[in-house]
C-alpha positions in Angstrom: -55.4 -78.9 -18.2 -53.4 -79.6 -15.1 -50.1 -79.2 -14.9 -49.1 -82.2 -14.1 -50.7 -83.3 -17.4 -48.7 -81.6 -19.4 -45.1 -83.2 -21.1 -42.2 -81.3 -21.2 -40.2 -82.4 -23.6 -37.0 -80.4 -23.6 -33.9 -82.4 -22.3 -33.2 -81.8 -18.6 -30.5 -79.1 -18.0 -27.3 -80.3 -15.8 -27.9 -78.9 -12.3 -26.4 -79.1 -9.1 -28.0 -78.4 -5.1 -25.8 -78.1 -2.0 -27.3 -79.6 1.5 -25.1 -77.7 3.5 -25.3 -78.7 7.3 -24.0 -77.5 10.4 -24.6 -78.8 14.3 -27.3 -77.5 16.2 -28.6 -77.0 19.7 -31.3 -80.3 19.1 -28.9 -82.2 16.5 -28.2 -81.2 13.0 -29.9 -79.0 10.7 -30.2 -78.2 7.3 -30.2 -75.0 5.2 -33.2 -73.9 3.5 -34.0 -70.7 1.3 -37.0 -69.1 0.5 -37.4 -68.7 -3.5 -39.1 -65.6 -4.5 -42.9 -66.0 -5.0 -42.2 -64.5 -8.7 -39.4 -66.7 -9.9 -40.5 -69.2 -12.5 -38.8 -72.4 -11.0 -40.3 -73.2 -7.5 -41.8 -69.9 -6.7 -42.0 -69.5 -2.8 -40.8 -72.5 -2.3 -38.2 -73.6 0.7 -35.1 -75.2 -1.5 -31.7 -76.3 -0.7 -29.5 -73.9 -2.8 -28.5 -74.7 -6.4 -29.4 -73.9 -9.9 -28.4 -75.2 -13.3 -24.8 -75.5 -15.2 -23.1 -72.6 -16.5 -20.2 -72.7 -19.0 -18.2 -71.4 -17.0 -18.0 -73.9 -14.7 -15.8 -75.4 -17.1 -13.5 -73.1 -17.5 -10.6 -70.9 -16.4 -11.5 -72.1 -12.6 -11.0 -75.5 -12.8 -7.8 -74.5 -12.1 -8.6 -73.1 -9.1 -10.2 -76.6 -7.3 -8.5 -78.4 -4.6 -9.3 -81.7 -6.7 -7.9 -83.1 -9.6 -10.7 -83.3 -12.3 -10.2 -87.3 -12.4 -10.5 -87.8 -8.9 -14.0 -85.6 -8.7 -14.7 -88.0 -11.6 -14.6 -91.1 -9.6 -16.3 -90.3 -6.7 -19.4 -88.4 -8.8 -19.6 -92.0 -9.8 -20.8 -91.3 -13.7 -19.2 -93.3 -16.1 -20.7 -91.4 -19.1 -19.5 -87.7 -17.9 -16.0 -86.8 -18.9 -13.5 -85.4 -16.1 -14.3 -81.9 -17.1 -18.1 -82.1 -16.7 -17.8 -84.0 -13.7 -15.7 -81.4 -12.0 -18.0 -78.4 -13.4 -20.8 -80.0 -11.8 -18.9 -80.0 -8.3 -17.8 -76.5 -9.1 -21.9 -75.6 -9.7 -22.4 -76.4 -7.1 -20.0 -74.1 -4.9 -20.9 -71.0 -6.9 -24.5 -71.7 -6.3 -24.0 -71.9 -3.2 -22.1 -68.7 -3.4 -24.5 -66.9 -5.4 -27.5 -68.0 -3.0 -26.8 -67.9 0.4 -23.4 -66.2 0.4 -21.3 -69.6 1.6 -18.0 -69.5 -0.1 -16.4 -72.7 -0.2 -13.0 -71.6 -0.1 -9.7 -72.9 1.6 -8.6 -70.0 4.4 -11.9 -68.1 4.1 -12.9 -65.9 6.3 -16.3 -63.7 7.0 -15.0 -60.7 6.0 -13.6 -61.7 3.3 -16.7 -63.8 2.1 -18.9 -60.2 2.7 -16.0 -58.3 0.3 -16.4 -61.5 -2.2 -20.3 -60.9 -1.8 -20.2 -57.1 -2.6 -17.7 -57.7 -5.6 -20.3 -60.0 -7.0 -23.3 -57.6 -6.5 -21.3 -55.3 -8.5 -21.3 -57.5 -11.4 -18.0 -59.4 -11.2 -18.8 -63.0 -12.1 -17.6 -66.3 -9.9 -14.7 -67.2 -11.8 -13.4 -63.6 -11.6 -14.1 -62.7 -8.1 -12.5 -65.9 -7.1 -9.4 -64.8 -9.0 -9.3 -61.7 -8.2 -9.2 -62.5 -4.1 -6.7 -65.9 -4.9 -8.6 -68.0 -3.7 -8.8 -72.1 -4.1 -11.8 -73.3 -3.8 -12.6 -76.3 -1.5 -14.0 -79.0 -3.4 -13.0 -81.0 -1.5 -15.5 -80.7 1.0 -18.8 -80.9 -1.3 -19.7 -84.8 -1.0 -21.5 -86.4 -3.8 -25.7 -87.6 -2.4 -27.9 -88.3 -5.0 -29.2 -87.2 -8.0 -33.0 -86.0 -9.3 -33.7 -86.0 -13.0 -37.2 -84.1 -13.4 -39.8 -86.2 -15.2 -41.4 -85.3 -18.9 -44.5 -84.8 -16.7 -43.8 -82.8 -13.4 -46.0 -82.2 -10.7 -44.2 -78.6 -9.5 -42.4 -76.5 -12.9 -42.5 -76.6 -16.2 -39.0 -77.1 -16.8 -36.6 -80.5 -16.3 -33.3 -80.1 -14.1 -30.6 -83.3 -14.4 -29.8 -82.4 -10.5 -26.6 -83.8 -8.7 -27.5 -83.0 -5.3 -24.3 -82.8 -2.6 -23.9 -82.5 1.2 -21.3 -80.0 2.7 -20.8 -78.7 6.2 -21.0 -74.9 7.1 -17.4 -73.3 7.1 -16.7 -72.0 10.6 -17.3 -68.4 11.3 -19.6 -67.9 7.7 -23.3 -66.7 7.9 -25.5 -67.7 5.7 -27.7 -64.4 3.9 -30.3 -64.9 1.4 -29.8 -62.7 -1.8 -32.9 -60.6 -2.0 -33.4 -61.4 -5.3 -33.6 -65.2 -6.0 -33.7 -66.0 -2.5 -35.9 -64.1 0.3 -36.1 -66.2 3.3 -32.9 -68.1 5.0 -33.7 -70.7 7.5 -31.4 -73.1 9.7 -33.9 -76.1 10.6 -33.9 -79.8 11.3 -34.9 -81.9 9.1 -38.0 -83.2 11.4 -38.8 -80.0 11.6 -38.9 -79.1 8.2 -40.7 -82.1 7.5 -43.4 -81.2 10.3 -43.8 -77.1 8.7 -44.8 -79.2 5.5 -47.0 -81.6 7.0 -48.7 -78.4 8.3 -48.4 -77.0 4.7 -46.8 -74.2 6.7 -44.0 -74.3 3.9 -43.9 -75.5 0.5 -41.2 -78.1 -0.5 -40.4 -80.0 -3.9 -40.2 -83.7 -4.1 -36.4 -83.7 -3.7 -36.1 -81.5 -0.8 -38.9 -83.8 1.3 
């Protein structure tokens, strides 16, 4: 059986993907990671960074967004999401990015203080923490709402469905971003031609959403 003849039928789990950008030499580029050839969800694929919901993006740290959850509501544009889920989604979206690439999206950030944020979480101190523990606000603000993926029942690339709100954000001044080592292997900066050329090639493999 082929795999994209086979139906998944579990609901798709809330996820959110950052296209963070920054201003190249040739024009703008894009962000791309490497995820590791063993990892069950695009394997050694190049991917924007992201990953799926967690509670705790709807807790404690809310209170920690520059954004009033009603206003994150509105421009999400989803009627059928509550204020709270809306405004977890957007803060998903900042600790993936985090968690991933090392980006922290946070008002009066600095490098070293994103490396002592990144070594804090290797230790085992989770988002919400770490970003209490330094007082930091995170900038919601800048994440701006894209588009939005919803796997089908019969996918072509993984065996599990992602409800994906995808958002664009521009690389914070004077951060770096460093693959993980763990989920991530590979960071590149590239522009989106480019990308799209390393495919053609089949130099790289990319999901639908990332094409």
């Amino acid at each position: 059986m082929e795999l994209n003849d086979i139906e998944v039928t579990t609901p798709p789990r809330p996820a959110a993907t950052v296209v963070l950008l920054r201003d190249g030499e040739d024009g703008p580029e894009v962000l791309l990671i490497k995820r590791h050839g063993l990892s069950d969800v695009l394997g050694g694929a190049y991917v924007f960074p992201g990953g799926k919901l967690d509670e705790a993006d709807r807790g404690e740290i809310l209170a920690r967004v520059d954004t009033p959850a009603e206003r994150l509501h509105a421009a999400l544009g989803e009627p059928a999401l509550d204020p709270v889920g809306a405004a977890a989604l957007f803060v998903a979206a900042a600790r993936e990015t985090f968690e991933e690439c090392g980006i922290l999206l946070a008002h009066g950030i600095d490098a070293p203080t994103a490396e002592r944020a990144t070594g804090r979480a290797r230790e085992g101190l989770g988002f919400a923490d770490l970003v209490g523990e330094l007082d930091l606000q995170l900038r919601i603000s800048s994440l701006v709402p894209w588009t939005r993926w919803i796997t089908p029942r019969v996918p072509s690339v993984m065996r599990k469905r992602f409800d994906t709100r995808f958002f664009l954000a521009q690389l914070p001044e004077g951060l770096e971003a460093k693959h993980d080592e763990h989920e991530a292997t590979e960071t590149v900066w590239l522009r989106p031609r480019e990308a799209l050329e390393r495919y053609w090639r089949r130099d790289i493999e990319m999901a639908p959403p990332q094409i």
